[in-house]
C-alpha positions in Angstrom: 137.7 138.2 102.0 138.7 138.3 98.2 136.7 140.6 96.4 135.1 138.7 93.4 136.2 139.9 89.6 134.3 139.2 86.4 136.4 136.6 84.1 139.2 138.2 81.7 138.2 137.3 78.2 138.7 134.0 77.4 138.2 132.7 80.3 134.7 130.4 81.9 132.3 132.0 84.3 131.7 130.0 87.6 129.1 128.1 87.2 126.1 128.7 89.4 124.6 125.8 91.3 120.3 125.6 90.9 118.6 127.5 94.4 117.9 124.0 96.2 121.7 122.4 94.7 122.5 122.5 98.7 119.5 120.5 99.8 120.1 117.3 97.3 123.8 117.4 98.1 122.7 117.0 101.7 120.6 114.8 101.2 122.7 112.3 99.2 125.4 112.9 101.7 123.4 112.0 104.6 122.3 109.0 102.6 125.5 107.5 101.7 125.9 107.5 105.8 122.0 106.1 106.0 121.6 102.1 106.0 120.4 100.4 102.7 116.1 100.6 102.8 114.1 98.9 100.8 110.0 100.2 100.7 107.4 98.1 100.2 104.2 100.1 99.3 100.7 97.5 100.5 97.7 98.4 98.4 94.6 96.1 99.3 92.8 96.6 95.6 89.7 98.9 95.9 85.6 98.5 96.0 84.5 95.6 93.6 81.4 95.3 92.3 78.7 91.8 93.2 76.0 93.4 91.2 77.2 90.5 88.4 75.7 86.9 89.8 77.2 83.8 89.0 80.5 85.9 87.8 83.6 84.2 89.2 85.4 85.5 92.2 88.1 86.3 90.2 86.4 88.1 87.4 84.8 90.7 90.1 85.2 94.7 88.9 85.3 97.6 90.5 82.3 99.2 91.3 82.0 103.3 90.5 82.8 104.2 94.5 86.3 101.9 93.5 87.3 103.7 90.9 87.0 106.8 92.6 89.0 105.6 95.3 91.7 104.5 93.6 92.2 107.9 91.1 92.0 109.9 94.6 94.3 107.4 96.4 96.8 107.1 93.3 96.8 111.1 93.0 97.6 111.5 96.7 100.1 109.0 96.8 101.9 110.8 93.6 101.6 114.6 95.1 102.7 113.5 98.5 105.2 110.6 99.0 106.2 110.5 94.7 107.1 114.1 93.3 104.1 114.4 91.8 104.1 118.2 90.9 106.4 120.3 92.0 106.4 118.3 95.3 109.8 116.8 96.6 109.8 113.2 96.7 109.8 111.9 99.8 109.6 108.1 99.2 112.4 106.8 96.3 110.8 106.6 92.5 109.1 103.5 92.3 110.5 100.3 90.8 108.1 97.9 90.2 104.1 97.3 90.7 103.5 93.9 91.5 99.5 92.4 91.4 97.5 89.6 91.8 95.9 89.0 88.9 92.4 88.9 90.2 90.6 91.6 88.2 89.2 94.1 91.0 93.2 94.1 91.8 94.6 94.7 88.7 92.6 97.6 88.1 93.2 99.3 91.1 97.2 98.8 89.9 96.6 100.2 86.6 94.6 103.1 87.6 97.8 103.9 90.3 100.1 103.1 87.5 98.3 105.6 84.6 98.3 108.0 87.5 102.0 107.6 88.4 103.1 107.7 84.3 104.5 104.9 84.1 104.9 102.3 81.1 102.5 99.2 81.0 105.8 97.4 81.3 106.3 98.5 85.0 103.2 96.2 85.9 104.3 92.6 87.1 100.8 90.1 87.6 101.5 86.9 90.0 98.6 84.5 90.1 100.3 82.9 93.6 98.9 86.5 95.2 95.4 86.0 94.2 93.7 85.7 98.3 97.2 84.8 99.6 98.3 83.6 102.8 100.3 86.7 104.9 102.9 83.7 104.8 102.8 83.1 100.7 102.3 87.0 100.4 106.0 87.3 102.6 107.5 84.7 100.6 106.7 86.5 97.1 108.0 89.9 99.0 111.7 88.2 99.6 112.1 86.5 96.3 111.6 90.6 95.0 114.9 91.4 92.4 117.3 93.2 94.6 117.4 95.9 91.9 113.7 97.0 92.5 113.9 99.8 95.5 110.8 100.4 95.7 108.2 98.1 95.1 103.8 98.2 95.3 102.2 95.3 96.0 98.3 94.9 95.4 96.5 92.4 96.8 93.5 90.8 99.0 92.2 91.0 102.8 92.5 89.1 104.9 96.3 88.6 103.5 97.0 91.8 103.1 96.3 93.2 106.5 97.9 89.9 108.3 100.9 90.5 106.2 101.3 94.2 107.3 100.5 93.7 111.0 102.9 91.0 110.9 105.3 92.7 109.3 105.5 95.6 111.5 108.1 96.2 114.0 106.5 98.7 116.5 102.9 98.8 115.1 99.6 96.9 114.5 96.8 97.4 111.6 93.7 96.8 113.5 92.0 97.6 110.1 92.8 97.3 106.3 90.2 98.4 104.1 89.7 98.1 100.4 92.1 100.4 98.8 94.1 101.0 102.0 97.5 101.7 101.9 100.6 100.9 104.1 104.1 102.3 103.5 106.7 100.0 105.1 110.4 100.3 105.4 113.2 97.6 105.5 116.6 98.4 107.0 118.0 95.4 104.8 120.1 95.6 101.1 118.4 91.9 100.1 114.5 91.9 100.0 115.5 87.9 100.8 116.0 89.2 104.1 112.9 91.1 105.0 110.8 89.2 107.9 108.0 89.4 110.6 109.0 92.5 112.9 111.5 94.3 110.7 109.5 96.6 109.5 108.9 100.3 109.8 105.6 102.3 109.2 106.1 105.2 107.2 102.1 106.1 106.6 98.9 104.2 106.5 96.4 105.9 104.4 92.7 105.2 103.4 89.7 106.8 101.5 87.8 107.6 104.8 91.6 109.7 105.8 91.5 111.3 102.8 88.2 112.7 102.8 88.4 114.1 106.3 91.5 115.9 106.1 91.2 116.8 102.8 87.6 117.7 101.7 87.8 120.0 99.6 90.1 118.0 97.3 89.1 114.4 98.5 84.9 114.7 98.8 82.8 111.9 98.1 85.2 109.1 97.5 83.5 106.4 99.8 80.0 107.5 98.5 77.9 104.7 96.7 76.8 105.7 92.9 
């Protein structure tokens, strides 16, 4: 093997490549062989409040356990699947937040949004998801832009779980409390092509999870004020 000799003057030094250089250009190797995915984040929106009679359905806030649900939900999701910290990504950046416009939904996207750092901009709002069918809820999912990769969508039970249980090729979702989450894959290029039984389950996450497994960090979420 050729011994290695410092440059003559005049001459560039090789440049060194960053410690984990090796991992990314696996990884973008091994995904230029990979399918086209497209990942659909379902968020059901978190607590809401009924202490307000005669307030319209829509209007409902969270309550004080919702907005602790959906900080510790949005800073889990950010550390673990997002590159939160010095955390490698595991899901792709996200694209797009897509909510119903009810308020107790809306909230729960723009506490997930503030925690992500994202611009107001990155919110879309869609009245049509406001307690949509699974069948509406599928429709809005295909007519997606094909340049959004990575897409949240916040929503309403019974919708929400119907649309994930549906939408799940090798899975059910028995249960789909408020702020649940379900991370689902497509193996398609077009989100006009996503359908019932295509996709994969890549997590399922709620409060109840997060506490258990991660006490010290995740205590009291589902505790009433």
């Amino acid at each position: 093997m050729q011994a290695w000799t410092p440059p003559a003057a005049g001459e560039s030094a090789p440049q060194l490549r960053a410690p984990g250089d090796w991992l990314w250009r696996l990884r973008a190797g091994c995904a230029r062989l990979l399918p086209p995915m497209k990942h659909l984040t379902v968020v059901r929106h978190a607590k809401s409040s009924w202490s307000q009679s005669g307030l319209p359905d829509h209007d409902r806030p969270l309550n004080d356990r919702g907005h602790r649900a959906a900080q510790a939900m949005g800073r889990f999701l950010h550390t673990t699947y997002l590159g939160g910290g010095s955390a490698e990504p595991l899901l792709p950046p996200v694209s797009k937040l897509v909510s119903s416009t009810a308020l107790r939904a809306l909230t729960t996207a723009q506490i997930m949004r503030e925690t992500f750092g994202l611009p107001q901009d990155m919110l879309l709002l869609k009245q049509s998801l406001y307690l949509s069918s699974e069948d509406s809820l599928l429709n809005a999912v295909c007519e997606f832009d094909d340049a959004w990769e990575h897409v949240f969508l916040f929503g309403h039970n019974p919708g929400m779980q119907q649309l994930v249980d549906h939408l799940l090729a090798r899975a059910n979702m028995p249960r789909f409390p408020t702020c649940a989450v379900a991370l689902l894959a497509f193996p398609v290029e077009h989100w006009a092509l996503a359908d019932w039984g295509k996709a994969q389950l890549l997590g399922h996450i709620t409060g109840r999870l997060l506490e258990r497994r991660f006490r010290d960090v995740y205590q009291s979420i589902r505790r009433y004020a």
